[in-house]
C-alpha positions as CSV (number, residue, x, y, z in Angstrom):
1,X,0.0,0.0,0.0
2,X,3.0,2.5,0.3
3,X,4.2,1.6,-2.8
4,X,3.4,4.8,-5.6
5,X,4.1,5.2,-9.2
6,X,7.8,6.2,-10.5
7,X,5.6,9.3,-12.4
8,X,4.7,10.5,-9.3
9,X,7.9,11.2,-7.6
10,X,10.4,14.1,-7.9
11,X,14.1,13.9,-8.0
12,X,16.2,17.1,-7.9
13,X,19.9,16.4,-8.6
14,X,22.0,19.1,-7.7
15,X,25.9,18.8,-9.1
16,X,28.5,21.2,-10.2
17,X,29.3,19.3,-13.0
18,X,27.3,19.4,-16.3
19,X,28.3,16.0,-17.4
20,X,26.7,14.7,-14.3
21,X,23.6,16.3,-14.0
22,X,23.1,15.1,-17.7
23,X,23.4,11.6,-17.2
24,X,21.5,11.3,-13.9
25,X,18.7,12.9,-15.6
26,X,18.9,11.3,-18.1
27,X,18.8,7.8,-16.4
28,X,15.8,9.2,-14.7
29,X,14.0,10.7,-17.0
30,X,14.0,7.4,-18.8
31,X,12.7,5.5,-15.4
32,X,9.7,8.0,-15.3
33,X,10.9,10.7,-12.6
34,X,10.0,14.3,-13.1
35,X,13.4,15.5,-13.0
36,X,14.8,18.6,-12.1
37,X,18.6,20.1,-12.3
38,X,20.4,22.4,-10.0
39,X,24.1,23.6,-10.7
40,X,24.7,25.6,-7.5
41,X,23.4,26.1,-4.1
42,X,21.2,28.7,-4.8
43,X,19.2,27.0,-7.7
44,X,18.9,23.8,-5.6
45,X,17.0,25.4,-2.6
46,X,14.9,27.8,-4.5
47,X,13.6,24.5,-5.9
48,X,13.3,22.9,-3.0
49,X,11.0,25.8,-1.9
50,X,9.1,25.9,-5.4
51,X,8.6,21.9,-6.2
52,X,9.3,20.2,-3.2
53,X,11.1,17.0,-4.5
54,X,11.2,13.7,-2.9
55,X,14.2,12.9,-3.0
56,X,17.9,15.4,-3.9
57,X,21.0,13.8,-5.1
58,X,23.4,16.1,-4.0
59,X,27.1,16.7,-4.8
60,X,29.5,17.5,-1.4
61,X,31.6,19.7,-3.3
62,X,30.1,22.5,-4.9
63,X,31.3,26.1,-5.7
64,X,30.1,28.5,-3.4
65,X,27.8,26.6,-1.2
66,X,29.3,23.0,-0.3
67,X,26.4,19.8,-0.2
68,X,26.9,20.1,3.7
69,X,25.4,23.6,3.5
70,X,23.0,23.1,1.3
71,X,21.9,20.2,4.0
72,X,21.6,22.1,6.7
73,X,19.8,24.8,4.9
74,X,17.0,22.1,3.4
75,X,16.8,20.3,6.8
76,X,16.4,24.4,8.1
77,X,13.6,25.0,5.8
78,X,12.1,22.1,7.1
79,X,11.9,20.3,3.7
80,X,10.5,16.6,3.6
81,X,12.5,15.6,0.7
82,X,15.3,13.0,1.5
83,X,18.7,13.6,0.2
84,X,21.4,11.2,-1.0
85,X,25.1,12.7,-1.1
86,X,27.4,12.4,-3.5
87,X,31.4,12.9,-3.8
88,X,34.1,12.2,-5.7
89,X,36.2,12.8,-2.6
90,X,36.5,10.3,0.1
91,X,36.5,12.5,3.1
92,X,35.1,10.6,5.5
93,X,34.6,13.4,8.3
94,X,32.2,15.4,5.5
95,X,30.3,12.3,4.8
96,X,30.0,11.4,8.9
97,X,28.4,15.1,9.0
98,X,26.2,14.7,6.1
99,X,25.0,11.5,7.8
100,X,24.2,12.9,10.9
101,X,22.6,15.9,9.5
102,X,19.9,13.3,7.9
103,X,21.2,12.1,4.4
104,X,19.9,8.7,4.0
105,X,23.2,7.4,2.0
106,X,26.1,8.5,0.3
107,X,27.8,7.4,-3.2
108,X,31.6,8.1,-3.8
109,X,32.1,9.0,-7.9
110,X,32.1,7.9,-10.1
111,X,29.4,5.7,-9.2
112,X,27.7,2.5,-10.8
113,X,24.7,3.9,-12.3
114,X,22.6,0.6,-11.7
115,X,23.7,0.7,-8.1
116,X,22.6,4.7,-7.6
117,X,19.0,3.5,-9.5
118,X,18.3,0.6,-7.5
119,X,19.3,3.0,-4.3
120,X,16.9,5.4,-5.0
121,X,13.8,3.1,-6.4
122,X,14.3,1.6,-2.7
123,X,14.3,4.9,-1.1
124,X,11.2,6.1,-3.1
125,X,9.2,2.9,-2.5
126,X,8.1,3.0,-6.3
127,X,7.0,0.6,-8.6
128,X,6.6,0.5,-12.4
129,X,3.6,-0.3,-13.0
């Protein structure tokens, strides 16, 4: 009964890097999310505020605003969505924060694709039906 449609659910992925964003929404896109693409800080929590996504990949290292900000300013705004973090760096200290601030899980790039998708089906609940 807490199962919902892939349609149905919002994914915001949030990632300095073009080539990223791309494929993830890509991969997405193709599963059935409505998909939406933030390159900074900024951009990422003025959509959290507009479409309220269920679920944020979101890069640790970013220009400007780092992932661990932009976590602790969702998680201020009091946003439900859940956030998975993601870094190409393995500092374990950032990724111990990001925990504890509420991110569900964290993968280190690059990143099996398949492995990422089944992550966030699980997280979502969804099925495709």
């Amino acid at each position: 009964m807490g199962e919902c449609r892939v349609e149905n659910r919002k994914l915001l992925i949030v990632d300095d890097q073009f080539g990223i964003r791309v494929l993830l929404n890509e991969v997405f896109e193709k599963d059935g999310y409505k998909t939406m693409q933030a390159s900074n800080g900024k951009q990422a929590l003025k959509l959290v505020e507009d479409e309220e996504p269920d679920l944020i990949l979101l890069d640790m290292k970013i220009p400007g605003m780092d992932g661990l900000e932009i976590l602790r300013e969702i998680k201020k705004m009091g946003a439900k969505s859940e956030v998975i973090m993601m870094t190409a760096y393995g500092e374990l200290e950032m990724i111990n924060e990001a925990m504890n601030l509420g991110a569900l899980t964290h993968f280190a790039k690059p990143f099996d694709i398949d492995e990422v998708r089944n992550e966030v089906r699980n997280f979502l609940n969804v099925t495709k039906s």
